[in-house]
C-alpha positions, 0 to 999 in steps of 0.5 A: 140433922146433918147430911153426909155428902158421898165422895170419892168411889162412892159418889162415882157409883151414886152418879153411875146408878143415877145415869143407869136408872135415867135411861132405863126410864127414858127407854120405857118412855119411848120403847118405839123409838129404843126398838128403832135404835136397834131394827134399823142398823140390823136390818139395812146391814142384812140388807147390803149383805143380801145385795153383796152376795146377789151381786154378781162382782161380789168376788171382785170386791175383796177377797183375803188370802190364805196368809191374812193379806188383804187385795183388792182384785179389781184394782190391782190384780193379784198384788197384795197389800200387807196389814200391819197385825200391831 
């Protein structure tokens, strides 16, 4: 009985499925912890937005004109700093 090795493209894909099914095990092996991986980041972010917005020099941290250019008001006032767009 002979065994045919994949090569090229298809060994790619046989590889790819592989790491695709290893993880998808290792998720359901450890759903906490997949849970955790994505609560954490969402919740510390709606919580410094939160603190953004109570804050009462949320308005001096950044503020962005009308034309796409970005100031800094606290540092220097009223000077805008152009961004390149490419």
């Amino acid at each position: 009985m002979e065994v045919r090795r994949n090569t090229g493209v298809t060994l790619y894909a046989q590889q790819f499925q592989a790491l695709l099914i290893k993880r998808f095990v290792n998720t359901l092996r450890s759903i906490a912890l997949s849970i955790a991986q994505i609560l954490v980041p969402v919740i510390f972010t709606v919580l410094a937005l939160v603190f953004l917005v109570r804050s009462k020099q949320s308005e001096k941290i950044l503020s962005i004109c009308d034309f796409g250019l970005l100031r800094t008001s606290s540092l220097v006032p009223k000077i805008p700093i152009r961004i390149p767009l490419s």
